[in-house]
C-alpha positions as CSV (number, residue, x, y, z in Angstrom):
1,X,97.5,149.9,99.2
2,X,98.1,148.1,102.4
3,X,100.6,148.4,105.1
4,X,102.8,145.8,103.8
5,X,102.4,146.4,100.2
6,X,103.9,150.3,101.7
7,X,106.6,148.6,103.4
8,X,107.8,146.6,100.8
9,X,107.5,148.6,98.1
10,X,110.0,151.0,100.1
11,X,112.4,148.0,100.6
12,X,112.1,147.6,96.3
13,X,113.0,151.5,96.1
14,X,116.1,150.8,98.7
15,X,117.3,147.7,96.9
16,X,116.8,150.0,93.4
17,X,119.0,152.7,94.9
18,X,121.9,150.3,96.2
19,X,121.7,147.1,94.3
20,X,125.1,145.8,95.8
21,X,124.0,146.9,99.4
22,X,123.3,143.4,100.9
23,X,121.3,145.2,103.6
24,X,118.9,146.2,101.9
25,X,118.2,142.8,100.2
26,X,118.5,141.1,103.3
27,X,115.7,143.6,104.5
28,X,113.2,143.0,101.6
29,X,113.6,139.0,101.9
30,X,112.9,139.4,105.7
31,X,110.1,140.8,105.0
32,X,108.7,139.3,102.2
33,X,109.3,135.6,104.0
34,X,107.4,137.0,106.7
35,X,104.2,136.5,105.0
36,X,104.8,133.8,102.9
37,X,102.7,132.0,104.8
38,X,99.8,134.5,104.6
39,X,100.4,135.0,100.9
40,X,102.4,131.7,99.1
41,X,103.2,133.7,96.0
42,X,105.9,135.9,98.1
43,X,107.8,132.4,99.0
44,X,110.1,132.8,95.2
45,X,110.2,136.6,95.5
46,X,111.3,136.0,99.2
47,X,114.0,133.2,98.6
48,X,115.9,135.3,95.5
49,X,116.4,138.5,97.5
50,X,117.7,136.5,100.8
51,X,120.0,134.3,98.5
52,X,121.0,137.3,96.6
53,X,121.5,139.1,100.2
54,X,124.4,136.3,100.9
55,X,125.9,135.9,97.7
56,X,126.6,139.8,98.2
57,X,128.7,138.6,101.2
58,X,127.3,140.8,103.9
59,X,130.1,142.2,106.6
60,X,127.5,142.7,110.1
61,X,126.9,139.9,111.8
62,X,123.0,141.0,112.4
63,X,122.1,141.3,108.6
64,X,123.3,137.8,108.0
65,X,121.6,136.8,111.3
66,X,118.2,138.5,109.5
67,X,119.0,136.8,106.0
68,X,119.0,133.1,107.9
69,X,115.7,133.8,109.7
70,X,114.4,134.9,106.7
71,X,115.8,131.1,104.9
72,X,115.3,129.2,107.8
73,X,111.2,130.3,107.5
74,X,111.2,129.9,104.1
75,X,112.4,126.0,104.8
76,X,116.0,126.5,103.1
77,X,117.7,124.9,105.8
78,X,121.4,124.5,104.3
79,X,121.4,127.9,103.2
80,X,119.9,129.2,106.6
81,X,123.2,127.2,108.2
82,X,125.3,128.6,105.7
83,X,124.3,132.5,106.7
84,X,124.3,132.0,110.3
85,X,127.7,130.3,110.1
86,X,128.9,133.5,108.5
87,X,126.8,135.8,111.3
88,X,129.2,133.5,113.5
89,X,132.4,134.2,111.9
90,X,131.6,137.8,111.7
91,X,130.8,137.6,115.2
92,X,131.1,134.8,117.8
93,X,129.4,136.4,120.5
94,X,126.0,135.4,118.8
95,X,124.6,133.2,120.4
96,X,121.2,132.8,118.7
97,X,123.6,132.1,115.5
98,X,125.1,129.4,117.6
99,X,121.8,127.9,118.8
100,X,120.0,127.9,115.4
101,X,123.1,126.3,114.1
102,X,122.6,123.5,116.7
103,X,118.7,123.3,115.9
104,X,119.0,122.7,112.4
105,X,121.6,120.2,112.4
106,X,119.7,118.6,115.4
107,X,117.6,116.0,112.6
108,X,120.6,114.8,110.6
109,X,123.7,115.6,112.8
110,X,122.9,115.6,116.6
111,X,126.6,115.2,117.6
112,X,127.6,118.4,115.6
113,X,124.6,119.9,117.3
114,X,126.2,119.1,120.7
115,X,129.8,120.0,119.5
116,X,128.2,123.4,118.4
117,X,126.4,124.1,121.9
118,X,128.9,122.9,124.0
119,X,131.1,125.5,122.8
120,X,128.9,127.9,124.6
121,X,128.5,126.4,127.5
122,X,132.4,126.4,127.8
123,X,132.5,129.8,126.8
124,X,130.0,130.8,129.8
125,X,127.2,132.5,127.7
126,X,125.2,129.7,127.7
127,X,121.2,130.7,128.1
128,X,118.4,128.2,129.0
129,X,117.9,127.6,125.1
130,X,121.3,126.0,124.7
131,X,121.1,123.6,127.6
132,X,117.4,122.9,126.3
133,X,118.8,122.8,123.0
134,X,121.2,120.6,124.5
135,X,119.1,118.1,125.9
136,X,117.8,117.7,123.2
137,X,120.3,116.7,121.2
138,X,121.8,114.5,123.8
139,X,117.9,112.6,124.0
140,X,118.3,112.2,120.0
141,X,121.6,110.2,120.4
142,X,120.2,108.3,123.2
143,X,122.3,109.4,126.2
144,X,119.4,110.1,128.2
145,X,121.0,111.1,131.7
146,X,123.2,113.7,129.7
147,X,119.7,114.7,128.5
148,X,118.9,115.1,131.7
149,X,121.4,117.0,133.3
150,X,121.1,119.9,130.3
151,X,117.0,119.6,130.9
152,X,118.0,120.6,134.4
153,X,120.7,123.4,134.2
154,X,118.0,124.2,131.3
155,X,114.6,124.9,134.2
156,X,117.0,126.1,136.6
157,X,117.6,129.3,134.6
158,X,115.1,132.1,135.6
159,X,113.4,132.8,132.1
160,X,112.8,128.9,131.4
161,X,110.1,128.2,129.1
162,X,107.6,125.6,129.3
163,X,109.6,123.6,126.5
164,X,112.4,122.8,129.1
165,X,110.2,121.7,131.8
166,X,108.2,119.4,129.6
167,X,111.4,117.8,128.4
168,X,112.5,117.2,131.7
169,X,109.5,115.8,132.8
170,X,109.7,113.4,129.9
171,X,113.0,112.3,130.3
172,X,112.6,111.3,134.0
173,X,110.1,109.2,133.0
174,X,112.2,107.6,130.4
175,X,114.6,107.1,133.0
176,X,112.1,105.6,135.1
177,X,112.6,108.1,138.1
178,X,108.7,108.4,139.0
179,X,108.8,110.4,142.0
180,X,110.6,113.4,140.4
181,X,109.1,112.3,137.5
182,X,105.6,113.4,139.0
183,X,107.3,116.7,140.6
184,X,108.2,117.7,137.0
185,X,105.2,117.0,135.8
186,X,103.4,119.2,138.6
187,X,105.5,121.6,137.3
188,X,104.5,121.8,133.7
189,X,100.7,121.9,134.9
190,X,101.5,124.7,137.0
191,X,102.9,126.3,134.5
192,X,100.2,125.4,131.9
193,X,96.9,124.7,134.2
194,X,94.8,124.7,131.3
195,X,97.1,122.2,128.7
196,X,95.2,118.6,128.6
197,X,98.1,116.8,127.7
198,X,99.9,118.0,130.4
199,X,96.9,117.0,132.7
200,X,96.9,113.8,130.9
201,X,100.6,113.1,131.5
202,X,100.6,113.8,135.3
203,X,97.9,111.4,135.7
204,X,100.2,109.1,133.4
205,X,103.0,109.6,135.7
206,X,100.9,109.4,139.4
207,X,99.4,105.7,138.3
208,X,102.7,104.2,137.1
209,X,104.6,105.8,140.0
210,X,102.0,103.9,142.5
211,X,99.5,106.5,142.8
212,X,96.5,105.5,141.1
213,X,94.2,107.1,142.7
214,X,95.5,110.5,142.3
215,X,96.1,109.9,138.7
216,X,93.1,108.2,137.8
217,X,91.5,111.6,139.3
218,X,93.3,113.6,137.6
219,X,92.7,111.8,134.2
220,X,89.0,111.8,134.8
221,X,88.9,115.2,135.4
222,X,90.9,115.6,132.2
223,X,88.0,113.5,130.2
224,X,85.1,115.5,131.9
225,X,86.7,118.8,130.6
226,X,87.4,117.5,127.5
227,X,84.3,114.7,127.2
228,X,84.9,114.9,122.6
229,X,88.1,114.1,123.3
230,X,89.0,110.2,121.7
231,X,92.1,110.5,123.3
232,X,91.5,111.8,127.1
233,X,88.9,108.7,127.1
234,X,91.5,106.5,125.7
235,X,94.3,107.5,128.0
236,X,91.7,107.4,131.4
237,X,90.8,103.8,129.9
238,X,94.3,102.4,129.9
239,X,94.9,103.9,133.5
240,X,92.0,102.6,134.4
241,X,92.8,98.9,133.0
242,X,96.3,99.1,135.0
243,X,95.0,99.1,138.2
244,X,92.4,96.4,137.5
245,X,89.0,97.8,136.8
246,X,87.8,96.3,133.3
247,X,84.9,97.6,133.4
248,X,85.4,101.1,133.8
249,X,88.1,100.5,131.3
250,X,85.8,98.8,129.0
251,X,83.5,102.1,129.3
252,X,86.2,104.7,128.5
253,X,87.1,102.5,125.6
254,X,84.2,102.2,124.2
255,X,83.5,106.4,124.4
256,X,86.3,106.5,122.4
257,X,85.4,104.7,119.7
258,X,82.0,106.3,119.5
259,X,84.3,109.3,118.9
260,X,86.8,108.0,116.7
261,X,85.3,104.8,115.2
262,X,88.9,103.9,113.2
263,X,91.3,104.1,116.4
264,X,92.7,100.7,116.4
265,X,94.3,101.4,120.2
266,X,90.6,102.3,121.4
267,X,89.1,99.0,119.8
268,X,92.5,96.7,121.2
269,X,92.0,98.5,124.6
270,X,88.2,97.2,125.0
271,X,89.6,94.0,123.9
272,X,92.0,93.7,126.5
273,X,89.6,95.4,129.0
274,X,86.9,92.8,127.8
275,X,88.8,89.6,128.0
276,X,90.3,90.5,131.6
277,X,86.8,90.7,132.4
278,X,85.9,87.0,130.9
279,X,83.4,88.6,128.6
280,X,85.0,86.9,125.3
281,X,82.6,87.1,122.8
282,X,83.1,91.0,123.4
283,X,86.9,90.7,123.0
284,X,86.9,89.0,120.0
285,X,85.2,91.5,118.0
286,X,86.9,94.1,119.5
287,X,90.1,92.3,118.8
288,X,89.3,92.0,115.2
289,X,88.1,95.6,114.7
290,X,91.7,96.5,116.3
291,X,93.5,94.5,113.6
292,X,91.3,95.6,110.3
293,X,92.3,99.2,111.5
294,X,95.9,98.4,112.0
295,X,96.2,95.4,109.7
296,X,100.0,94.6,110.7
297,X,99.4,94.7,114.5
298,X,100.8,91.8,116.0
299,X,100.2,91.7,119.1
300,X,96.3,92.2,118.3
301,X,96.6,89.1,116.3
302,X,97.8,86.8,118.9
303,X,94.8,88.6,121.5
304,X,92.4,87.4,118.6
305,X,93.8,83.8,118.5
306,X,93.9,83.5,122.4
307,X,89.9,84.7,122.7
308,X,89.3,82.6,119.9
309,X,91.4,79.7,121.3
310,X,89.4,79.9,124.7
311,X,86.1,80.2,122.7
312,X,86.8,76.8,121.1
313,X,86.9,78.5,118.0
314,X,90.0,76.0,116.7
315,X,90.4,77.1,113.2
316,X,90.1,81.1,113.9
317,X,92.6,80.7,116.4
318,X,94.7,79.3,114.4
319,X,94.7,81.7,111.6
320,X,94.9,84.7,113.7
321,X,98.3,83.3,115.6
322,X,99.8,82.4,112.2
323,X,98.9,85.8,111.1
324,X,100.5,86.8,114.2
325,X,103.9,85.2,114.0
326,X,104.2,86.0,110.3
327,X,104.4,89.8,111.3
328,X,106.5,88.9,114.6
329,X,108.5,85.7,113.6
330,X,111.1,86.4,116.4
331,X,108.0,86.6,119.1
332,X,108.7,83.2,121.1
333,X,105.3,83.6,123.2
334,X,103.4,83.5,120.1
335,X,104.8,79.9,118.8
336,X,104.5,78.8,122.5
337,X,100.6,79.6,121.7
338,X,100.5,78.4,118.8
339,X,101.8,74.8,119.5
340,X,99.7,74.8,122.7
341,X,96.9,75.4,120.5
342,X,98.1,72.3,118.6
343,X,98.7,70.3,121.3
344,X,95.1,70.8,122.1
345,X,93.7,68.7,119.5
346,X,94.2,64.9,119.3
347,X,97.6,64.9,117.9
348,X,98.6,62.4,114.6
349,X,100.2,59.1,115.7
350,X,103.8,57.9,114.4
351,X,105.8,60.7,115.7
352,X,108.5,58.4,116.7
353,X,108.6,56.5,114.0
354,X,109.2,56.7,110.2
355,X,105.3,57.9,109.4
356,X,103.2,60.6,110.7
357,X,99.4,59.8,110.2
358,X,96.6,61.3,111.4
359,X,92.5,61.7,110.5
360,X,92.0,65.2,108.6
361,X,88.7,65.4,111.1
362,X,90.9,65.9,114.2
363,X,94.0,67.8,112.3
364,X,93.7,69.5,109.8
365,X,96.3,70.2,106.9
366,X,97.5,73.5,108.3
367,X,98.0,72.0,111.4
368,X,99.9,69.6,110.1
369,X,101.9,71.5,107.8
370,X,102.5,73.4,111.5
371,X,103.6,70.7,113.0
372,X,106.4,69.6,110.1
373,X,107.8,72.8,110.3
374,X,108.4,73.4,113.7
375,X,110.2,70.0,113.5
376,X,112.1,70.2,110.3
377,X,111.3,67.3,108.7
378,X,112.1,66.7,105.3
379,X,109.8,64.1,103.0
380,X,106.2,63.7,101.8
381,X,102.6,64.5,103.5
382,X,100.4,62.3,101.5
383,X,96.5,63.8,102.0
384,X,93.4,61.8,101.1
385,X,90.7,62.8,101.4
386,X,88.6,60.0,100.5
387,X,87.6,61.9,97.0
388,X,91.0,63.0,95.9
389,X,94.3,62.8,96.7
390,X,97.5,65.6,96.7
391,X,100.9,65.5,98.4
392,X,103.4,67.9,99.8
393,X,107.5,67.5,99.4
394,X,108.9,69.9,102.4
395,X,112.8,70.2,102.9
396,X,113.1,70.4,106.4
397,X,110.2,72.0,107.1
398,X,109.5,74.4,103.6
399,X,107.4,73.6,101.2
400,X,109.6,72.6,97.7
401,X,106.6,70.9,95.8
402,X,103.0,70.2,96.0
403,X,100.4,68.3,93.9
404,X,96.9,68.2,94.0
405,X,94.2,66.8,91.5
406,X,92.6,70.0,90.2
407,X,95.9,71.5,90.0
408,X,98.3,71.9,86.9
409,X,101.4,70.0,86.8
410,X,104.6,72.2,86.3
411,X,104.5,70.6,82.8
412,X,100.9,71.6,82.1
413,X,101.7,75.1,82.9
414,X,104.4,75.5,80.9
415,X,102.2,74.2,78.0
416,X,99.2,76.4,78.8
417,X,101.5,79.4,79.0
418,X,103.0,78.7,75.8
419,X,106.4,78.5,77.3
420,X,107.4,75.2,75.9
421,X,105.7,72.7,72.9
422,X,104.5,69.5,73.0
423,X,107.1,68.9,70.3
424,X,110.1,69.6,72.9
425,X,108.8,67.4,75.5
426,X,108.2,64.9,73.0
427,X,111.8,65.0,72.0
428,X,113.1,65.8,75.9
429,X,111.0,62.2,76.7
430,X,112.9,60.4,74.1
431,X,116.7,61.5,75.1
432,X,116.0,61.3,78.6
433,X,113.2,58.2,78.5
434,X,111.9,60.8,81.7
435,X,107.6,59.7,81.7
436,X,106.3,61.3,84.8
437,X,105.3,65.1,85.1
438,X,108.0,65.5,87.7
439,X,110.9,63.5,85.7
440,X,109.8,65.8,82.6
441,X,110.5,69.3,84.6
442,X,113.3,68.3,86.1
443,X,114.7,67.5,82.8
444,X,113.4,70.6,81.3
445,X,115.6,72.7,84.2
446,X,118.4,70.2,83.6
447,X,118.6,71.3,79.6
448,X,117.7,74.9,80.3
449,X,114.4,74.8,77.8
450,X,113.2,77.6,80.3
451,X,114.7,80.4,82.2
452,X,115.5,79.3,86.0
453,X,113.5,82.1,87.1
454,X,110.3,81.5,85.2
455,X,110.1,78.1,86.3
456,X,110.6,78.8,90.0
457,X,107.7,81.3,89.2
458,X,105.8,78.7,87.7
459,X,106.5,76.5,90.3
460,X,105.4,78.6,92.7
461,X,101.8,78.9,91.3
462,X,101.4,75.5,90.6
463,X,102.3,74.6,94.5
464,X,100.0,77.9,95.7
465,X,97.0,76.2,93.5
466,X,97.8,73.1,95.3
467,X,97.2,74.1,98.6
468,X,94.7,76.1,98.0
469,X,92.4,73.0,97.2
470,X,93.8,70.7,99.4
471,X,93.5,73.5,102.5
472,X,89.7,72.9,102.1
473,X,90.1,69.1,102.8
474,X,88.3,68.4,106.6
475,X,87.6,64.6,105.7
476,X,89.8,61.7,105.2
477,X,93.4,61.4,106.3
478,X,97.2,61.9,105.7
479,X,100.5,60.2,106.1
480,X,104.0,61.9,106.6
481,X,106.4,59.6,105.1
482,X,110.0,60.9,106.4
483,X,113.1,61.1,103.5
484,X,116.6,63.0,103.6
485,X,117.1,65.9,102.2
486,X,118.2,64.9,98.8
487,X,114.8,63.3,97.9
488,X,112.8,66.6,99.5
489,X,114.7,69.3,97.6
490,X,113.8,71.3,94.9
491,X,114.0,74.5,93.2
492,X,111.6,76.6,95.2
493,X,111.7,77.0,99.0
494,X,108.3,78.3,100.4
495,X,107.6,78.5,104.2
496,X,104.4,77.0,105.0
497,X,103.1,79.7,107.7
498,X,103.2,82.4,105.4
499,X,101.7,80.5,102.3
500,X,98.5,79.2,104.6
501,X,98.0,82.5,106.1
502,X,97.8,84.3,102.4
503,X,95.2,81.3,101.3
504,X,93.3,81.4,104.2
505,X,93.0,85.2,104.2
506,X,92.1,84.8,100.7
507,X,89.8,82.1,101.0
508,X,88.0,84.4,104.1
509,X,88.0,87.4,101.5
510,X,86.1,85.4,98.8
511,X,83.8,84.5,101.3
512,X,82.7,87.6,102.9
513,X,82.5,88.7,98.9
514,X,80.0,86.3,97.9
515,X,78.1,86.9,101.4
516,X,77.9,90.3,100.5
């Protein structure tokens, strides 16, 4: 039998003998919680005697104090609060019950958290724990010089930790005080020389505090000692690109992701690093690596356009800035590129007048679905494309109905899905004398014959089908013909952007599919 099995079996012989002696139970969960993590199985054995142990309403202040460390390590967090509130009321002098009050309502109740430490602060038995604790709770609400004035009565108590220092350091920084910044960080690495990330934020702190040197030295020291590191490379590589050398910065990037092939920062750092260097072939694929790690990277997305833009890669460009203001629509830079990109190609003539035409060789649809929706016009782009011809109806800017020839009419749909019969638009044509497609739905809305929301559905589809063939038009040409908004509404509202980008990442998709 081994030492612990001794020792707890002697706690299950006390806890026999006194079965109402909270002690004791509090004694055998202690110590069965303290190797829960060593053996899991003790975790249900541990939580019953410790909740037991405070139902039995213990009297001394340091068994209820050993029944919430016991809860606390067992991840019972409410009823770890619960005993070391009644530890308190036993006793108000203890001050660990006081800080591990504070630390587990720091995640869901920072204020009580500060209400609860302040008290001891007040009361003058505050330790370097409670203003550290203190800090933090303070940096959790946001009031970062508060923060920073517990950090400091925190470091200036004799038996500081490490934890208080590193706190400090950080919160200078946040407040953008870089000379003591840097002295706090000194600190930490003093007081843990052989920590990297302390290392790694000094050298942080001497570049963007003007010392660049110095900190580029100390991050390159940091990469030598640590050369399988993705993340000492990485953060040498961003210094490195501050100060204006690319190509070191391109080098460090590109250690990193031999060492972690996936880390979308690594690949978007090259990118950057690349480009500032005028090497833009590099950039690009860099770029896009950076965005199929991190699909929803926005910023990534408008690098990609901007190489692609300056590679005369038009219709890349294009897609990856739509991409991009999908995911940031409230970026204002990102439209500013995109209609630059735009205004880069020979624009359509009319814009003045009632008619917007253009030849689809020199603007394409997208483009000019781009361009009626950053003006908010409202009316119909007819596209011919000297084959076959589709129109649009957009609503001051949004897309409410599109046709095209390989596409199903509403009507058709609603046949095909066997959601109306030819018999009730029969009878629907002769009560309404409606004859076109269009004249046909909107009479069956108008009588109900379908649920609203099935035939926005089905409007949908048939409008997605639409521009999905009339996207792949590059020949021929298209007339905007301007209305009000009565004759452009309708029962779907689709924004343009969005739609395009989904088709075109589709269409890109099915490609690299059948490539493969």
């Amino acid at each position: 039998m081994t030492r612990l099995s001794l020792t707890v079996q002697r706690l299950h012989d006390a806890v026999e003998r006194s079965p109402s002696d909270p002690e004791a139970w509090a004694a055998l969960g202690a110590k069965l919680a303290e190797y829960t993590d060593r053996e899991p199985e003790n975790h249900a054995a541990a939580s019953a005697a410790l909740l037991h142990a405070l139902a039995l309403a213990p009297a001394d202040g340091a068994a209820c104090m050993r029944i919430g460390r016991g809860l606390r390590r067992l991840g019972l967090a409410a009823e770890a609060t619960q005993a070391f509130e009644r530890a308190l009321d036993l006793d108000d002098s203890l001050l660990e019950a006081r800080e591990s009050i504070a630390e587990l309502m720091m995640e869901i109740a920072p204020e009580s958290a500060v209400e609860v430490l302040e008290e001891a602060v007040d009361g003058g038995t505050a330790t370097w724990r409670t203003h550290y604790l203190s800090a933090r709770a303070h940096f959790s609400l946001g009031d970062l010089v508060a923060a920073k004035q517990c950090a400091e009565l925190a470091t200036r108590q004799p038996d500081a930790e490490l934890h208080a220092f590193w706190l400090l350091a950080q919160l200078l920084g946040e407040l953008d005080q870089r000379d003591e910044c840097i002295a706090a960080w000194e600190q930490v690495v003093k007081l843990a020389p052989g920590d990297p990330q302390a290392a790694t934020a000094l050298g942080s702190a001497l570049v963007a505090g003007g010392k660049s040197l110095k900190g580029i030295l100390v991050l390159e020291r940091v990469a030598q000692q640590h050369p399988d590191s993705p993340e000492a490379w990485l953060n040498l590589g961003m210094a490195q690109k501050q100060v204006g050398r690319c190509a070191a910065a391109a080098d460090s990037a590109a250690t990193a992701i031999g060492l972690a092939p996936n880390n979308a920062q690594a690949h978007f750092l090259l990118a950057q690093s690349a480009e500032r260097a005028g090497d833009l072939a590099r950039a690009a694929g860099a770029y896009e690596q950076a965005t199929k790690n991190r699909p929803n990277w926005a910023e990534a997305y408008q690098g990609l356009g901007r190489v692609q833009s300056r590679l005369g890669h038009r219709d890349r460009a294009r897609w990856a800035l739509l991409r991009a203001t999908e995911l940031a629509p409230d970026n204002k830079s990102l439209r500013a590129e995109l209609q630059q990109l735009m205004r880069n190609s020979k624009p359509p003539t009319g814009l003045s007048t009632g008619a917007i035409e253009g030849q689809l060789s020199e603007f394409s649809v997208s483009d000019a679905m781009e361009l009626l929706r950053n003006m908010r016009l409202s009316g119909r782009l007819e596209i011919h494309s000297g084959i076959a011809s589709g129109s649009i109806t957009l609503a001051h800017g949004m897309i409410c109905g599109a046709t095209s020839p390989r596409s199903r009419s509403v009507v058709q749909a609603l046949l095909h899905e066997k959601l109306i019969t030819q018999a009730q638009i029969s009878e629907l044509m002769r009560k309404t004398s409606a004859t076109s497609a269009e004249e046909i739905a909107e009479q069956i809305a108008k009588h109900g014959l379908v649920p609203e929301r099935v035939l926005a559905k089905v409007r949908a589809t048939q409008v997605r089908a639409a521009m999905a063939e009339m996207l792949d038009w590059s020949r021929g040409k298209f007339a905007f013909h301007k209305g009000n908004d009565e004759t452009a509404s309708g029962e779907i509202v689709i924004d343009p952007a969005a739609l395009i980008l989904d088709l075109m990442r589709v269409r890109d998709e099915n490609r690299e599919g059948v490539g493969a």
